[in-house]
C-alpha positions as CSV (number, residue, x, y, z in Angstrom):
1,X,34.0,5.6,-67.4
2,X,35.3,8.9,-69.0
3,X,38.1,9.2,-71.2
4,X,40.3,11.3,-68.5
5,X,39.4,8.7,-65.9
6,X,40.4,5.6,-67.9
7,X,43.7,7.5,-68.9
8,X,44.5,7.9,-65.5
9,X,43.9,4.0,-64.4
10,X,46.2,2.9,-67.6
11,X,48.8,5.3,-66.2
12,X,48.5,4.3,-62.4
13,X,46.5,0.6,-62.9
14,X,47.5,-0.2,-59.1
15,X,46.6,3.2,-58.0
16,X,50.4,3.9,-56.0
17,X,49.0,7.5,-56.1
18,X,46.2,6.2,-53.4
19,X,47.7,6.3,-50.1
20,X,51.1,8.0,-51.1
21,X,50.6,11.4,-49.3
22,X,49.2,8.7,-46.2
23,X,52.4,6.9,-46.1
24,X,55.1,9.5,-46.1
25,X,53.2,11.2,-43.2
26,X,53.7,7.6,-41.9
27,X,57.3,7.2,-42.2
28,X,58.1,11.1,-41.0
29,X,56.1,10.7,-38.2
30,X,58.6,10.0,-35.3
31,X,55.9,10.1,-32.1
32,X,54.1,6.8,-34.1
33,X,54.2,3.5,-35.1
34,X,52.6,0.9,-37.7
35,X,51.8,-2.2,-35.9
36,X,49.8,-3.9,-38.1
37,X,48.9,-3.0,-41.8
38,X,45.5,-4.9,-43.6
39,X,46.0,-5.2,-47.3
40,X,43.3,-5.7,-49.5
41,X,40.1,-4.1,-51.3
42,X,36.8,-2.9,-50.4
43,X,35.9,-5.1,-48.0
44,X,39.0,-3.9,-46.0
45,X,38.8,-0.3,-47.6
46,X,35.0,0.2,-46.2
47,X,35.7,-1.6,-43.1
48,X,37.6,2.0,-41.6
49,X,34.5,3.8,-42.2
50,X,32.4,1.0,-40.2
51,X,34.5,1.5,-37.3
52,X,37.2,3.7,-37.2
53,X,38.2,3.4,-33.7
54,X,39.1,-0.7,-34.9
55,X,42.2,0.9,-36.4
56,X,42.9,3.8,-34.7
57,X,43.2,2.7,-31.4
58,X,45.5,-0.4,-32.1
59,X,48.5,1.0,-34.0
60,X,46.2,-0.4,-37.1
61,X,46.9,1.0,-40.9
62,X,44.1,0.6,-43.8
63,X,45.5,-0.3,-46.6
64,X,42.4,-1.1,-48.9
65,X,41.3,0.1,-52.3
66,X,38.0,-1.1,-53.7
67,X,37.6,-3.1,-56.8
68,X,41.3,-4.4,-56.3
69,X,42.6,-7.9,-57.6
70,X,45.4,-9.0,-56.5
71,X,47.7,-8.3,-59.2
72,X,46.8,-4.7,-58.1
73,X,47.7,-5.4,-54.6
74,X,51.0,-7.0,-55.3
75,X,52.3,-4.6,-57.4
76,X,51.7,-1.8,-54.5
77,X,52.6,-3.9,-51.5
78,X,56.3,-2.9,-51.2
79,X,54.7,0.7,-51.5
80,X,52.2,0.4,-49.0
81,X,53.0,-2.4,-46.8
82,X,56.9,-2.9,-46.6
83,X,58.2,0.7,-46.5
84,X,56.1,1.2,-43.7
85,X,57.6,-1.6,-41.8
86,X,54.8,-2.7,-39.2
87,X,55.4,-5.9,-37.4
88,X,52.6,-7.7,-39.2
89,X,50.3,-7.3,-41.7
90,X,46.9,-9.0,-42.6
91,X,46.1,-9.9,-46.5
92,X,42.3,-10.4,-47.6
93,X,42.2,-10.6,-51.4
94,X,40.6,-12.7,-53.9
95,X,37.2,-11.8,-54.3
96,X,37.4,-9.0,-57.4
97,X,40.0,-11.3,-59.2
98,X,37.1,-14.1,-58.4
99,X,34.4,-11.2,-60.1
100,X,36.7,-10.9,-62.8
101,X,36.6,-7.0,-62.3
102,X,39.9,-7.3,-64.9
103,X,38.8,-10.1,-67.1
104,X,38.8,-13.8,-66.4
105,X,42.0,-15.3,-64.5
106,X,43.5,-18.8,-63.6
107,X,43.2,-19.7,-59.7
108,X,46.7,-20.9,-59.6
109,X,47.6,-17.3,-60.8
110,X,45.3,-15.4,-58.1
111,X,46.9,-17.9,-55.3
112,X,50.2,-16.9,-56.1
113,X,49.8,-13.0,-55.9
114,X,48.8,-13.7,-52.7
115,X,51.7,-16.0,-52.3
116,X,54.0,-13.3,-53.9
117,X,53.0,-10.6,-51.3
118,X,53.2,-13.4,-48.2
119,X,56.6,-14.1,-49.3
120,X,57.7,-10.6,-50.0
121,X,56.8,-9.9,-46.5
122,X,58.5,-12.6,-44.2
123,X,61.6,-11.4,-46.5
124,X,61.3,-7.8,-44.7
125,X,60.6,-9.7,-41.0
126,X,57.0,-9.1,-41.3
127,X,54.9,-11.5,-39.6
128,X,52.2,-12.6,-42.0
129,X,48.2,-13.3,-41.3
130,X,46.6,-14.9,-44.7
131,X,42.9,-14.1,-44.6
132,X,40.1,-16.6,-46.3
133,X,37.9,-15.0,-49.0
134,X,34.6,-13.8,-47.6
135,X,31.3,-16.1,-48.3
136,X,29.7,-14.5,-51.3
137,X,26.5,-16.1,-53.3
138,X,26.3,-13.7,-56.2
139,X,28.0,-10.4,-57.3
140,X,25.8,-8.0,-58.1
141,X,27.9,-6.3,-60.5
142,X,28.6,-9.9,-62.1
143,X,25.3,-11.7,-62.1
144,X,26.6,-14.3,-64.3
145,X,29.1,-15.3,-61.8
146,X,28.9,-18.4,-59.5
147,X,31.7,-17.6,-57.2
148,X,30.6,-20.1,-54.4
149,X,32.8,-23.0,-56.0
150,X,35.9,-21.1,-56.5
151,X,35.6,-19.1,-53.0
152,X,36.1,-22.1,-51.5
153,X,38.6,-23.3,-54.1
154,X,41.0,-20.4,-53.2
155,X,40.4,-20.9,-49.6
156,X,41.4,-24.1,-49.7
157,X,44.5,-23.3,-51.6
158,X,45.6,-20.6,-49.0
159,X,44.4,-22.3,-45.9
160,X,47.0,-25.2,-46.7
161,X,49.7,-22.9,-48.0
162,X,49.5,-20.8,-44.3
163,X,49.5,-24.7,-42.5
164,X,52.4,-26.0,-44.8
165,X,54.5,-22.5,-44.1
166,X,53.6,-21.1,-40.2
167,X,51.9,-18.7,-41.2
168,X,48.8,-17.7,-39.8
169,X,45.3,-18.8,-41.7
170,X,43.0,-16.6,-40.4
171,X,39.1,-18.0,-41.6
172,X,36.8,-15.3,-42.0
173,X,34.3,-18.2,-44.2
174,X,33.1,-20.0,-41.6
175,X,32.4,-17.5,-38.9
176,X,29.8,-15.9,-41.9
177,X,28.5,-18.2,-44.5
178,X,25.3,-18.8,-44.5
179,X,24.0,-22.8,-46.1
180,X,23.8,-21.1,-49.5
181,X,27.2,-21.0,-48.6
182,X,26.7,-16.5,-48.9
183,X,27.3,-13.6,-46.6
184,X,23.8,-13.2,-44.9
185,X,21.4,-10.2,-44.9
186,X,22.4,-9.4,-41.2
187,X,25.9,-9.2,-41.9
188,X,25.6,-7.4,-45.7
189,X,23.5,-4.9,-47.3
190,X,24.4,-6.6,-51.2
191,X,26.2,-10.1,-49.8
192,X,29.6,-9.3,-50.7
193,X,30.8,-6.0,-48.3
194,X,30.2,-6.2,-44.7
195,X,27.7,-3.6,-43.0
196,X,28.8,-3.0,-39.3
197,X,27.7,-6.2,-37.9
198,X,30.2,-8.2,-40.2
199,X,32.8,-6.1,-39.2
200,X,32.3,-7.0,-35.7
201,X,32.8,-10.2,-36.5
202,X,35.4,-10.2,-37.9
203,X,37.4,-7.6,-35.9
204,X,38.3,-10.4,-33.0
205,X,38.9,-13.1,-35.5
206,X,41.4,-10.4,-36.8
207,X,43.0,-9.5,-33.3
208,X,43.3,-13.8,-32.2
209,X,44.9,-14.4,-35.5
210,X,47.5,-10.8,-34.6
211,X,48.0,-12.2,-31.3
212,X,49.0,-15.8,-32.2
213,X,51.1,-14.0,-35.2
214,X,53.2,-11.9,-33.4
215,X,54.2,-14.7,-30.4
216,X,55.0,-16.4,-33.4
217,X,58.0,-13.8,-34.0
């Protein structure tokens, strides 16, 4: 990474400036709505350019940046969740805190970003859906890395946390591990991002878990 580019990540490290210009066209747009806003990384930031029309023709808002933890996520989700006050939104976040794409962290502290951003939202009346980690056997940035165990660690953690609170769990895992447990070679080019055919798995997982949010309201 250059000098410039690390300067600017220190100065910005949850990257606010990412969808700012996005989300005051948002908020000034009076003909529109945000129904539903998904918060997360790559896996949600890629899955707009899988299939576009997913999001644009259900009142749907992408919030993802690639390589996020959740750390990250939290610290922009007044930003680019709250202020743009849709009637739900869907977190999926684990996985890069999991890679330890900002040096190694404690589960109980990655669970309770999560927790923070659940909370923060049902304090604005916004319906939350929790999202299970994708299945992934390997990072291939982070070879040395046996995510497998702590994947399903995590998921455990949130799937009671959604049970114990009425929120939502929406499970992702099962519908796409493979025995390994990974994210198969049909569903993912390098077993962690979704290619089109993940996607489409996952999209009416997504839309059952918005539906049985929202009559939740």
């Amino acid at each position: 990474m250059m000098l410039g580019a690390q300067l600017v990540k220190a100065q910005d490290w949850p990257n606010l400036g990412h969808y700012q210009a996005a989300n005051e066209k948002l908020k000034h747009d009076s003909t529109g709505h945000v129904k539903v806003v998904f918060m997360g990384d790559s896996i949600t930031d890629f899955w707009i350019g899988n299939d576009s029309t997913f999001f644009s023709s259900n009142s749907y808002v992408d919030r993802g940046i690639s390589g996020q933890t959740t750390g990250q996520m939290l610290l922009r989700f007044r930003q680019d969740v709250i202020e743009l006050k849709p009637k739900e939104v869907v977190i999926l976040a684990g996985i890069n805190d999991i890679a330890e794409n900002n040096g190694p962290e404690k589960m109980e502290n990655i669970f309770g970003n999560i927790v923070s951003m659940a909370q923060l939202a049902k304090a604005n009346n916004i319906q939350v859906v929790i999202s299970s980690v994708l299945p992934a056997f390997a990072f291939p940035w982070r070879p040395a890395i046996n995510p497998a165990p702590k994947i399903s660690e995590l998921n455990t953690l949130l799937k009671n946390y959604a049970a114990e609170n009425g929120i939502i769990y929406l499970d992702y895992f099962t519908a796409m591990a493979d025995s390994r447990p990974g994210l198969p070679a049909e569903l993912s080019k390098d077993g962690v991002h979704p290619n089109l055919a993940g996607y489409k798995i996952m999209e009416p997982l997504a839309e059952k878990a918005i539906h049985e949010a929202l009559e939740r309201k």
